[in-house]
Phi, psi and omega in degrees: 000312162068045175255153194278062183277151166246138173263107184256103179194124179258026145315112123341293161279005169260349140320276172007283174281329171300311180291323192309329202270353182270293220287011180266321192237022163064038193236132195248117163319071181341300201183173166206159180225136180234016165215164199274341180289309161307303208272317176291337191283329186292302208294310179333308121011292185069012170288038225199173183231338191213177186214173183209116180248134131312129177284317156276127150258073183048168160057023198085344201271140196239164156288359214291322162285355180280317172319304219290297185323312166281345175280314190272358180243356181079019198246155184286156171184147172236147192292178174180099222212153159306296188269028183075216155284293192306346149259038184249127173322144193282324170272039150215034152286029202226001206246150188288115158279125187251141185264159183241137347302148182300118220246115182308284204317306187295312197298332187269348156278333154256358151286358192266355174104000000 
C-alpha cells in the first residue's frame, strides 16, 4: 500500500499499536502528534496521503480543527474514537469513524480508498 500517514493521538501506546497496525498494511508513519498544534505544524508540511485523528486530545483539546484544515485542503483523514458518531462534531460526521481499539481489516479499508 505504501501511504504516507500521520497519526494524531495523544495516548503513547495507543500511538503505538496504530503504527504498528499501518506498518502491518505496509503503510509509513508520516509523522505523529499529540497535540492539536503539533498536528496543525504536521499538516502545514503536508507530507503525508491520509491522517489519523484522535479525537480527544487531552486537557479539553479536540482534533476538530485539524479535521477543519483537512477538510478544506482536500486530504483524506478518518476520527479514531471511542465514543462513536457522537463524539465527533456533527458536521464531520460524514467523515469515516474508526471505533478504538482500532480493527486493522476497517484501517485498511479506508487507507485503501
Amino acid at each position: 500500500m505504501h501511504r504516507r500517514v500521520l497519526v494524531v493521538e495523544d495516548e503513547a501506546m495507543v500511538a503505538i499499536l496504530i503504527e504498528d497496525l499501518l506498518a502491518d498494511l505496509g503503510c509509513v508513519v508520516a509523522g505523529s502528534a499529540a497535540t492539536a498544534a503539533e498536528a496543525m505544524s504536521l499538516v502545514r508540511a503536508g507530507q503525508f496521503d491520509a491522517a489519523l485523528l484522535d479525537v480527544n486530545l487531552g486537557e479539553g483539546e479536540t482534533s476538530f480543527d485539524v479535521a477543519d484544515t483537512l477538510r478544506r485542503d482536500g486530504r483524506p483523514f478518518a476520527f479514531l474514537t471511542g465514543y462513536g458518531p457522537a463524539g465527533v462534531r456533527p458536521d464531520l460526521r460524514d467523515v469515516p469513524i474508526l471505533a478504538k481499539p482500532v480493527d486493522a481489516s476497517e484501517l485498511g479499508r479506508f487507507l485503501r480508498g
